[in-house]
N, C-alpha and C positions, 0 to 999 in steps of 0.2 A: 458417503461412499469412501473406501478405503484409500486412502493418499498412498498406498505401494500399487494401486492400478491406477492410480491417476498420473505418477510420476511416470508410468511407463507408456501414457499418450501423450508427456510432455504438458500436462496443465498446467504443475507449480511453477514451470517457464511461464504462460500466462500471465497469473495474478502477480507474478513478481511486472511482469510487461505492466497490465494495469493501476499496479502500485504506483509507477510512475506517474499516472495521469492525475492522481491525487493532491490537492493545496494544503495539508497536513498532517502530522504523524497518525490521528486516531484514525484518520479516513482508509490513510497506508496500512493501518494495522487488520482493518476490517477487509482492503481489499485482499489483502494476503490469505485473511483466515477464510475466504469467499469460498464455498464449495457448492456445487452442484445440489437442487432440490429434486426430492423425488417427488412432490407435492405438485402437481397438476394446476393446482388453483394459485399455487406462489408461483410456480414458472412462465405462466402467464403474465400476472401482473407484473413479478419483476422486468420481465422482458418489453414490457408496457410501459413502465418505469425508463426505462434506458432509450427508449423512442421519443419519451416526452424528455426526456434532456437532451437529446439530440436535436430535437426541435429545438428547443428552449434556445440552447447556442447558438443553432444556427441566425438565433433575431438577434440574442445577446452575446457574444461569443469572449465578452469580459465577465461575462456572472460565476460567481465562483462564492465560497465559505470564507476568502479575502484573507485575515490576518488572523484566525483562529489559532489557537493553542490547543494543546490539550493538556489544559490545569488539572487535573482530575489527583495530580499529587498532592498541590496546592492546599486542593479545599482540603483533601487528611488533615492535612497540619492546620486548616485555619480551625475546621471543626472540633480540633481537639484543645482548641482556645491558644496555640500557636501564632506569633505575626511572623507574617508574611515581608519579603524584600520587597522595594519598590520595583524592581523587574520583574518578581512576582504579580503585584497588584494590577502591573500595565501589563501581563499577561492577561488577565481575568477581563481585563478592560475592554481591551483589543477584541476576545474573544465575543463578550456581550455585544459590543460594536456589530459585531462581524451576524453576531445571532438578530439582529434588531433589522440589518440587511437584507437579511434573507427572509427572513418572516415578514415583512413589509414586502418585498419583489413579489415572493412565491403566493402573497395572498391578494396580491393586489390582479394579479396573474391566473386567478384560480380558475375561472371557467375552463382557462387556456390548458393548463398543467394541471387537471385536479389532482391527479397521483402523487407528485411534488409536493402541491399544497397540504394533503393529507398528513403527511410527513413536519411541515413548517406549520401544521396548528399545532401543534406539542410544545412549538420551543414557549421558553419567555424569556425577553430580553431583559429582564429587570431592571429598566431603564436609572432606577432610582442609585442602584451600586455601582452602575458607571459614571452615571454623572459624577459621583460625590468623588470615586475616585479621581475621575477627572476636575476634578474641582478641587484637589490635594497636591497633585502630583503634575510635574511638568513631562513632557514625551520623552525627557532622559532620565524620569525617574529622582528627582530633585522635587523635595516637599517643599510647597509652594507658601512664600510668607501668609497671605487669605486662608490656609488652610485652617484656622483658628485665630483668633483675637490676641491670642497669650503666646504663641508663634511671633506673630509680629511686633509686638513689643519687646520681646525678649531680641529681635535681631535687631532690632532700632539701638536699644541700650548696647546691646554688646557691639556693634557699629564705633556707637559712641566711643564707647570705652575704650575700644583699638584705638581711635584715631589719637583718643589722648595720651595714651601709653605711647606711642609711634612719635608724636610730637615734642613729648619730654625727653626720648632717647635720640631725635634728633638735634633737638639742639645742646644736648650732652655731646655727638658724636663732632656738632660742630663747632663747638667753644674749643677755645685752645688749646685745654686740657686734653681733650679729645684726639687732637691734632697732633700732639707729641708723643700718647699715650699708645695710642689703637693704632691695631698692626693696617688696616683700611678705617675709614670714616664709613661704612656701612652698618644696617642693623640686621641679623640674620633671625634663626628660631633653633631652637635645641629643646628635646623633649618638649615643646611644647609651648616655650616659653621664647618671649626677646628676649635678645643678648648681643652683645658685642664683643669684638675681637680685640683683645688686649694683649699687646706684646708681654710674652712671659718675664722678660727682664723687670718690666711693671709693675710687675704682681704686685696688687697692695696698693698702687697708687688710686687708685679708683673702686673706694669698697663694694663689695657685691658677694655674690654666692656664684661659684665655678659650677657650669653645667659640663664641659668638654672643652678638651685639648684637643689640636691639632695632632698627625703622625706623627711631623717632627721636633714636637713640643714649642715651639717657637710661639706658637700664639694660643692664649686661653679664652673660651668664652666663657662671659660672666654677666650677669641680671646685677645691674647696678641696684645698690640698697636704695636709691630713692625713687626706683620704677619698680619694687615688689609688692605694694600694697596697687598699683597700678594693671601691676601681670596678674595676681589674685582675683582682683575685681573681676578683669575679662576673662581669666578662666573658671572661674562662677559664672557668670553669662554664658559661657560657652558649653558647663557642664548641664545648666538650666533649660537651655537650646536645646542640646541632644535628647532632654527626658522628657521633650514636649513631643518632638520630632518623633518619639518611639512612642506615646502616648497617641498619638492621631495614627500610626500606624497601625496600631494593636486595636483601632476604634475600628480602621479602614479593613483588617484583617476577620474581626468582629463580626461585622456585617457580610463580608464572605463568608464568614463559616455561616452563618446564619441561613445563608442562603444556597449552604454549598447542594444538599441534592436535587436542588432548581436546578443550577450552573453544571453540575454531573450530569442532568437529563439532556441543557442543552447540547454540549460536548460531544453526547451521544447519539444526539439527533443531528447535528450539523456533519460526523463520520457518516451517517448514512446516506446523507445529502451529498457528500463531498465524494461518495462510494459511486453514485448512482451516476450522478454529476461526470465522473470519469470513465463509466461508461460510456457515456455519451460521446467523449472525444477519444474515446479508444476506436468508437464504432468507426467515427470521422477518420481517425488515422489508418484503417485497416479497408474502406470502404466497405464495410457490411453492412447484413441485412437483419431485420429481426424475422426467423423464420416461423412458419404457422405450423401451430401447436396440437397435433391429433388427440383426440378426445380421449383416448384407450389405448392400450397394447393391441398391435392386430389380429385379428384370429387366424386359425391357418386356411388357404384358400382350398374353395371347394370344385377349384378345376373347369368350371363350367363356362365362364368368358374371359375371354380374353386381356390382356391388362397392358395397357399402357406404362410406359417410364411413370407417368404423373401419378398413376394410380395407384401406387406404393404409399406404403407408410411412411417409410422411411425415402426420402425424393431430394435430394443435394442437387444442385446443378450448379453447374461450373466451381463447384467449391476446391477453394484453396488451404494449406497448410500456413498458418497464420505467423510462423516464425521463419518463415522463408520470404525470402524476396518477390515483393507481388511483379518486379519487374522480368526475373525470369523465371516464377513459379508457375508449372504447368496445371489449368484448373482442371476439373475431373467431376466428371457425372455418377455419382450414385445412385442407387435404390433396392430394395427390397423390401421384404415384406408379404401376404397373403400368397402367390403362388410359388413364391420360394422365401424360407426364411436363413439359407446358409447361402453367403455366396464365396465360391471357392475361387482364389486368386494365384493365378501363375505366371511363369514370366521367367526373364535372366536376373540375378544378381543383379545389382543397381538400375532395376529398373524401374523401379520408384513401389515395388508392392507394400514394404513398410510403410514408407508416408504413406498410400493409399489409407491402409488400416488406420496408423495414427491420426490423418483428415478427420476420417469418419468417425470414432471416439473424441478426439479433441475437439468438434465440431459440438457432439453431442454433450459432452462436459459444460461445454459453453452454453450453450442454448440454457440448458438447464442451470447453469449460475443467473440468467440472467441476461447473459452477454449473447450483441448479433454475433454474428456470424459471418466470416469471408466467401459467403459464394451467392447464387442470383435471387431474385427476387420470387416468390413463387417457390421458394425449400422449403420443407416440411418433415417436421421427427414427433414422433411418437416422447412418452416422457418416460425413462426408463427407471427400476428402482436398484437399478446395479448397473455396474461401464466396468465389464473385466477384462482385463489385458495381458496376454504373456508377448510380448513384444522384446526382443534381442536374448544377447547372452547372456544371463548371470552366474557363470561359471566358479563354484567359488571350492578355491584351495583346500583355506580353513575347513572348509565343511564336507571336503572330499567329495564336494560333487563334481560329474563331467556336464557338460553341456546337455545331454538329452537327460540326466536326472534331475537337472535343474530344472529344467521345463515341464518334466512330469510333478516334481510337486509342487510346480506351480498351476498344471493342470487339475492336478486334486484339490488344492484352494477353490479352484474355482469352481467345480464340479459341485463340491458340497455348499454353494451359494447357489450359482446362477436355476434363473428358473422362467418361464414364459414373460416375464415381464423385464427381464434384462436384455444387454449387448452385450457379446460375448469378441473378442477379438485376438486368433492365433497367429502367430505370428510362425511361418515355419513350420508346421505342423507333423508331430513324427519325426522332424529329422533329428540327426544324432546317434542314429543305430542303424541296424542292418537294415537297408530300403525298402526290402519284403514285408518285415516285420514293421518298421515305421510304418506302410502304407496301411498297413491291415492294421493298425492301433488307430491312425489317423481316422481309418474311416468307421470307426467302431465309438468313436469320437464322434465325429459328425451324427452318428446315429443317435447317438446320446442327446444333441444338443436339438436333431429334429423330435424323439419325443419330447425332449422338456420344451417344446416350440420358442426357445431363446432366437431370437435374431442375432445374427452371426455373419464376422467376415474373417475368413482363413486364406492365410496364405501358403503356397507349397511347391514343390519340382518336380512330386509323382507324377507320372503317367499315368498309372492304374486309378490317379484320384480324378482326375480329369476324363475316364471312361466311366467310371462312378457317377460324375457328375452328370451327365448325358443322359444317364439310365435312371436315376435317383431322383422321383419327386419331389420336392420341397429345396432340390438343390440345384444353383445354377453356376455354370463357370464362367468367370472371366480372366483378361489377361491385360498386360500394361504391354506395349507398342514397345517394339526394337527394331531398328533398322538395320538387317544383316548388310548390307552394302558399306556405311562409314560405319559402321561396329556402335551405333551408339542411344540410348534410347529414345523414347518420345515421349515417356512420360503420362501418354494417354493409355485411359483404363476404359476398357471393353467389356461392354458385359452380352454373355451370350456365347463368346468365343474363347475357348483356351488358347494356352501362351506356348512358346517353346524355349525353354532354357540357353537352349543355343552355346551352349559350352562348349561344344567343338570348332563351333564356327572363335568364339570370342579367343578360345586356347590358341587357334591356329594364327 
């Protein structure tokens, strides 16, 4: 579905909301990219999906994809025979860890969650590349002396080798000579090597090689000649140290690449866990429902009995506006469908007829990604294969349009898509020009939208559209609630009954 009619029922608000519920970027990035299926058989299951995670937390409400990465940069570089950092490696670790979690819960769980489970037969934890990392690397990423046999010899001798280097330049610092000589009795490190601080006036008295001076020249350090075949030694050891240290890395990196589009698949699989998973506690935070899924688009009705609110396609009850406060968001009964498929809405300014419209496509957007839904138990939507919207002003300068041409080509967009199996939603309809003319375009509109049997919610301040609607089969009016007494709305939508704009009253 088109993201310029999705933004205009407020969805990519949404998935950015959802994002949040997410334990990691790949999850974040799938919730984001979440859109609406027009697939029947996926908006079911997915929405079956987000029921069984919802359960799921309710028993476990710590289960989560835990300390996941998403290495998927990683393995590029390992697979291309690249090594990898040690916050790298414990990236890959954590994330195996994390995969080993869930494929253990979610299968252990299967009867319970089979849809989950479906999902955690895919992974593989490759128990063998975490351990070994773990069996490398300490949790800050510090290659562990066990990491190899030639590792730990190599830090045993250069241990050694320090302490004797250390021990000769101490009791150099502390013989006499030392004591007259050096600007302090301490042994410091310069490029790399020990050295001591020797008064510049000295120079000379204590042969060695000058690595650095002080600012104000007053004190030189210098690698006494009879501790350089000592500094040597251990900086051999230490050079020998680091090309082991890189040596087990590039082993550790190895075996990642090796393994990288296992660890790519997991990644992938632990984002859709981590996607479905936040539905679950999106639904918990928003208290929804997951509503029941019509089999078809509806056909148009043939007049003959009578129909119930229930017995629409389209059936919302007490539904809410999901980025509004459920504490003073007013909820609102929908439906349509078979003996009307346009339902026209009127009312004053701020009486809530845009959110009405927005409700109803954002409601349906959702349902069809997947996500419950904010209104009662017992809602039911058809599954649309288009959600088109001209909702507010997009009045633009640049493009020298006015407000009612803006809305007409945005009504021709839609025109040349929408068709019986879509939701069609005007915001305003007509207005922007002369009210005659708006009215009679309006409702030459409407006529369009009952041949092409689109289910459709308009809103407007015609009169003549609201006599229209009275006389017009397939078309019903409703209105949103204002109390002329304290001038103020109620927010409740009425179907059956038109509205009054009530601008003299609200002007006065």
């Amino acid at each position: 579905m088109n993201d310029r009619y999705l933004a205009a029922i407020e969805y990519l608000k949404i998935v950015e909301q959802l994002a949040a519920f997410t334990s990691f970027s790949a999850g974040q990035e799938l919730a984001r990219a979440l859109r609406p299926s027009s697939e029947f058989s996926i908006v079911r299951q997915t929405l079956a999906e987000t029921t069984e995670a919802k359960a799921l937390l309710a028993n476990r409400p710590d289960f989560g994809v835990g300390a996941a990465h998403d290495v998927r940069p990683h393995l590029g570089r390992a697979s291309l025979g690249g090594m990898l950092d040690p916050h790298a490696l414990l990236e890959v670790r954590a994330t195996l860890r994390s995969t080993r979690m869930v494929y253990n819960t979610l299968m252990r769980f299967e009867e319970e969650y089979p849809l989950l489970a479906d999902w955690a037969q895919g992974l593989d934890p490759l128990e063998h590349v975490g351990d070994e990392i773990g069996r490398c690397l300490d949790d800050e990423g510090r290659v562990l002396d066990d990491a190899s046999p030639e590792l730990a010899r190599l830090r045993s001798a250069t241990e050694i080798a320090r302490n004797r280097l250390v021990e000769r330049l101490r009791r150099l610092v502390n013989s006499t000579q030392g004591v007259r000589y050096l600007q302090e009795q301490i042994i410091t490190e310069r490029n790399g090597r020990y050295v001591v601080p020797l008064k510049a006036d000295f120079k000379g008295r204590i042969p060695g090689v000058i690595h650095d001076q002080s600012s104000s020249g007053a004190t030189i350090f210098i690698e006494p000649l009879e501790t350089v075949e000592l500094n040597n030694e251990w900086q051999s050891l230490i050079i020998q140290e680091a090309n082991e240290v890189e040596r087990i890395l590039y082993a550790l990196s190895g075996m990642v690449g090796h393994e990288a589009e296992a660890i790519a698949r997991d990644v992938e699989l632990l984002a859709q866990i981590d996607m479905i998973l936040a539905k679950g506690r999106y639904s918990v935070s928003l208290r929804a429902n997951p509503p029941d899924i019509v089999a078809a688009t509806p056909k148009q009705y043939d007049g003959t009995t009578p129909l119930t609110a229930s017995a629409h396609p389209f059936y919302l009850i007490r539904a809410r506006h999901p980025l509004l406060p459920r504490e003073t968001c007013v909820p609102i009964d929908v439906y349509l469908g078979n003996d009307f498929t346009v339902l026209l809405v009127t009312g004053p300014n701020t009486g809530g007829k845009t959110v009405s419209l927005k409700t109803v496509g954002l409601l349906a957007a959702m349902a069809q990604a997947g996500m419950h839904i904010p209104a009662g138990e017992g809602s039911k939507l058809p599954v649309f294969n288009g959600i088109f919207a001209d909702i507010g002003d997009e009045q633009s300068i640049e493009q020298n349009l006015s407000t009612f041409s803006s809305h007409m080509t945005r009504i021709i967009d839609i025109m040349e898509s929408a068709d019986s199996g879509s939701l069609v939603l005007l915001d305003e309809l007509g207005a922007g020009t002369d009210p005659a003319e708006g009215a009679a375009l309006a409702q030459a509109l409407i006529e369009e939208l009952l041949e092409r049997k689109c289910l459709a919610v308009c809103s407007t301040h015609y009169s003549q559209l609201k006599v229209y609607a009275f006389n017009r089969a397939g078309v019903r009016n409703a209105s949103v609630e204002f109390d002329i007494e304290t001038l103020s709305p109620t927010y409740q939508l009425v179907i059956g009954l038109p509205g009054r704009s009530n601008a003299l009253a609200i002007a006065q």
